[in-house]
C-alpha positions in Angstrom: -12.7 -9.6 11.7 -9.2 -9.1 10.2 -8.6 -5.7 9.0 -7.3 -4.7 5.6 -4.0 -2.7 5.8 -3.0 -0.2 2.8 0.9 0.3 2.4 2.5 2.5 -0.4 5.5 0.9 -1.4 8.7 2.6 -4.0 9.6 0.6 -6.9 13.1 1.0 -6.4 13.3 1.2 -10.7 11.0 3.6 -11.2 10.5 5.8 -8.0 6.8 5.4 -8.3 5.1 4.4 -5.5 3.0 1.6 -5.3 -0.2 0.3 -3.4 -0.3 -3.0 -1.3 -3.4 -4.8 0.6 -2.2 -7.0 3.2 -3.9 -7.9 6.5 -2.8 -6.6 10.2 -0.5 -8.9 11.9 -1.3 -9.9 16.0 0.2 -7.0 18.4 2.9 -9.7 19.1 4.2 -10.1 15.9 7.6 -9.2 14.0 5.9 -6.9 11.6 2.5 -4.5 11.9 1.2 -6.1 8.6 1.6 -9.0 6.3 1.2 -7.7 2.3 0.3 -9.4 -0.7 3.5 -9.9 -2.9 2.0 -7.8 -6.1 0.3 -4.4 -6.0 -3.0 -3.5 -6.4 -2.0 -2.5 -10.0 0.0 -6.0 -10.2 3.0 -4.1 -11.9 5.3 -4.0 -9.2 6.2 -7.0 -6.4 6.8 -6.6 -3.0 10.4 -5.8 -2.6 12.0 -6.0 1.1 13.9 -3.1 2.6 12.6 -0.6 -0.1 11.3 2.5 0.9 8.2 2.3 1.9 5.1 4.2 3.9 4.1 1.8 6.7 0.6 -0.2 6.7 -2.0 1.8 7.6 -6.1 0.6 8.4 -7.6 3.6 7.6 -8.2 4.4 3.7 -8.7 8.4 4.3 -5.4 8.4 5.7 -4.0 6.7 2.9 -5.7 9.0 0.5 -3.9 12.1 2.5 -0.2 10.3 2.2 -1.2 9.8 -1.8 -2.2 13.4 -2.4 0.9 14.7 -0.8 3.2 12.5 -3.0 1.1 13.3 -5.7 1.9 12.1 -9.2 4.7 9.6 -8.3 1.7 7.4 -6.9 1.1 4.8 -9.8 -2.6 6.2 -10.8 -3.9 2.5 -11.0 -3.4 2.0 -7.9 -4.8 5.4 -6.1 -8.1 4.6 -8.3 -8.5 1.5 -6.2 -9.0 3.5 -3.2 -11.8 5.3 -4.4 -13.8 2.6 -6.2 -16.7 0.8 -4.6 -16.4 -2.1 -3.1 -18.8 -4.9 -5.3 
């Protein structure tokens, strides 16, 4: 089963910070986690290089790193992490 990685991502415009699903890369790979190239919210594409908060597996720990940044996380996309999956 391929696991669904979470990383927050800065829009380098806005300083908001930005959900991304993506899927965990094999141990051997050049990066932890492949993304999708538009956010959750689908306002902001994946930009390379940007600051970002590396892919993480585990929603409750994503939930932690949004709360501490607080409002600069793009609300969309923080809602996503605490609807239900249908």
């Amino acid at each position: 089963m391929v696991k669904t990685t979470f990383t927050l991502k800065e829009n380098p415009e806005t300083g908001q910070f930005h959900l991304f699903e993506g899927k965990l890369n094999p141990p051997n790979a050049d990066t932890a986690c492949t993304s999708q190239n538009s956010s959750v919210c689908e306002k902001m594409k994946w930009v390379s290089g940007h600051k970002d908060i590396v892919c993480e597996t585990n929603e409750s720990i994503v939930r932690m790193k949004c709360a501490k940044l607080g409002r600069s996380v793009c609300g969309i996309c923080v809602s996503h992490l605490y609807s239900d999956s249908e």
